[in-house]
KEKE-3310 file (N, C-alpha, C; in steps of 0.2 Angstrom, whole numbers, plus 5000, padded with zeros to 4 digits):
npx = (5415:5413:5415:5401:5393:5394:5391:5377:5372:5376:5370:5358:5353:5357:5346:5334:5336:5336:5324:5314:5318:5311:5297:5293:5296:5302:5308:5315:5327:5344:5346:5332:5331:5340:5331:5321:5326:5330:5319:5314:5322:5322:5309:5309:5317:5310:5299:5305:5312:5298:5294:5305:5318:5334:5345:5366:5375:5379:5372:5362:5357:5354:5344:5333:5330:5326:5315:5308:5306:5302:5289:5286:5287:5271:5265:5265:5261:5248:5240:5239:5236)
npy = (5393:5393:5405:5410:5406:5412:5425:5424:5421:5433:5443:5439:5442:5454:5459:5456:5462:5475:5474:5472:5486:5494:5490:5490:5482:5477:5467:5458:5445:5439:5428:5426:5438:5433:5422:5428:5435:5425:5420:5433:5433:5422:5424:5437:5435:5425:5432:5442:5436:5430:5445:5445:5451:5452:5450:5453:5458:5460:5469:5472:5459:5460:5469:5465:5457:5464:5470:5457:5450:5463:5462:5448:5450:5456:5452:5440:5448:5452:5439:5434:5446)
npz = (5622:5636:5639:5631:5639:5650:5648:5642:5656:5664:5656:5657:5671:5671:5663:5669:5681:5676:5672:5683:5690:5678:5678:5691:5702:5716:5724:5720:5721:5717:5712:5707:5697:5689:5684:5678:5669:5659:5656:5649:5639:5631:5628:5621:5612:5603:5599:5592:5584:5577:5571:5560:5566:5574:5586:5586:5595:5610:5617:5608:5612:5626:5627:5618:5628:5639:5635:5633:5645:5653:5647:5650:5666:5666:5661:5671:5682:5678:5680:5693:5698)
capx = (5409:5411:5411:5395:5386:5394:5388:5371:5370:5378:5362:5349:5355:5355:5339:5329:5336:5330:5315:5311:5318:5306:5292:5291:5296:5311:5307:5319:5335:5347:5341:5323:5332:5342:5327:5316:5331:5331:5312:5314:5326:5317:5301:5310:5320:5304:5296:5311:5311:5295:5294:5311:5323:5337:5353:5369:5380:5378:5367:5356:5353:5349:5337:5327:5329:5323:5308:5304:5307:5295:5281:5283:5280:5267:5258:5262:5254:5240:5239:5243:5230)
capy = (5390:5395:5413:5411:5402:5418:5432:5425:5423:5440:5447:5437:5445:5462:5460:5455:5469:5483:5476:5474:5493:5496:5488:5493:5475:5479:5463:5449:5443:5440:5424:5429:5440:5430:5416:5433:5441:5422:5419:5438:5434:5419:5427:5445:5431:5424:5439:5447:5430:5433:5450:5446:5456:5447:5454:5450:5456:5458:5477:5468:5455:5464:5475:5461:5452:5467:5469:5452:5452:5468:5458:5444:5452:5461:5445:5437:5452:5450:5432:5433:5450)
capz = (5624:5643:5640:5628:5645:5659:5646:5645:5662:5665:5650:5660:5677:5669:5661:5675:5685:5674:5669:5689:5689:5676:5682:5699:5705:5718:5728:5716:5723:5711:5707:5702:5691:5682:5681:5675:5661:5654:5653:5643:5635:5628:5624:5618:5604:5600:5596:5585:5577:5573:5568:5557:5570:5579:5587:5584:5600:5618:5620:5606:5615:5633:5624:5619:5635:5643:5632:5634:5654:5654:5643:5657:5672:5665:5662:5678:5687:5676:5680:5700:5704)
cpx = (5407:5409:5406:5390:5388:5391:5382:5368:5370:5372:5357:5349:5352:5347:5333:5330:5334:5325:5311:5311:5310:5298:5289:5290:5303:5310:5313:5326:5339:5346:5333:5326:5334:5336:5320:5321:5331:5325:5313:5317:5325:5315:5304:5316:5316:5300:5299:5310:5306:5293:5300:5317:5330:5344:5359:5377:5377:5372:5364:5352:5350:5344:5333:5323:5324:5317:5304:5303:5302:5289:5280:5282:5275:5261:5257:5258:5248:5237:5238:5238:5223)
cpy = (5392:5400:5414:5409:5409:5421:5429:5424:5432:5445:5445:5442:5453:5463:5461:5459:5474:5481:5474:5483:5494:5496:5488:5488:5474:5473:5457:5448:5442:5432:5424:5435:5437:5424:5423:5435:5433:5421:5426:5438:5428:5421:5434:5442:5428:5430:5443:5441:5430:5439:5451:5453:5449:5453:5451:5452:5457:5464:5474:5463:5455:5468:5469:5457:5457:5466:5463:5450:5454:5463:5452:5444:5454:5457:5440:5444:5452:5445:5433:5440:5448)
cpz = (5632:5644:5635:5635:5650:5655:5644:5651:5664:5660:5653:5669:5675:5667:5662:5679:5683:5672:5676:5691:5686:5676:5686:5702:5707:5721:5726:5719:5716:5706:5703:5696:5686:5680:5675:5667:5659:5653:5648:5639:5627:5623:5620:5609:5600:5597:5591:5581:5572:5568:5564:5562:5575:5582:5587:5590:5606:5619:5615:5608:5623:5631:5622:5625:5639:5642:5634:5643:5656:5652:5649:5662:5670:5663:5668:5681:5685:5678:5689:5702:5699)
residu = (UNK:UNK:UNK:UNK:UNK:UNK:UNK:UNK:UNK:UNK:UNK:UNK:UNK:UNK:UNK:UNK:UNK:UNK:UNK:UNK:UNK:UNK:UNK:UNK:UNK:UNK:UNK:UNK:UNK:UNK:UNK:UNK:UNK:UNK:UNK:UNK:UNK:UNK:UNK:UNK:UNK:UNK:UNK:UNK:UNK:UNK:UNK:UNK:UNK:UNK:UNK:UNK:UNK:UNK:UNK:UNK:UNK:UNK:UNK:UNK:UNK:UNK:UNK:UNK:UNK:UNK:UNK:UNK:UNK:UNK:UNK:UNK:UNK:UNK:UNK:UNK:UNK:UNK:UNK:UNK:UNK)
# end
């Protein structure tokens, strides 16, 4: 149980790190990244849900997180300019 809850902290950190990388949003602390890798982590499980996809360890589940990271700054900028 405890290391299900550090390694998705540790998934949400990463997440939010490279999809700031990605994004060209180098501003985040390490808390804004981990608040950003779980909101995409979320939305990128939602979405596989959807589209029948899920993943079943740990680089399955940073790949969604990214993706859904990515998809969520990409609509706050949208929202915010």
């Amino acid at each position: 149980m405890l290391w299900h809850l550090i390694s998705t902290l540790l998934v949400g950190i990463a997440a939010g790190f490279i999809a700031n990388k990605l994004m060209g949003n180098d501003a985040a602390s390490i808390g804004g990244n981990l608040c950003l890798g779980l909101v995409g982590s979320i939305v990128g499980s939602l979405l596989a849900g959807l589209l029948g996809l899920g993943s079943r360890n740990m680089l399955g589940s940073l790949i969604l997180a990214v993706i859904g990271a990515c998809l969520a700054v990409w609509v706050y900028n949208k929202i915010k300019s």
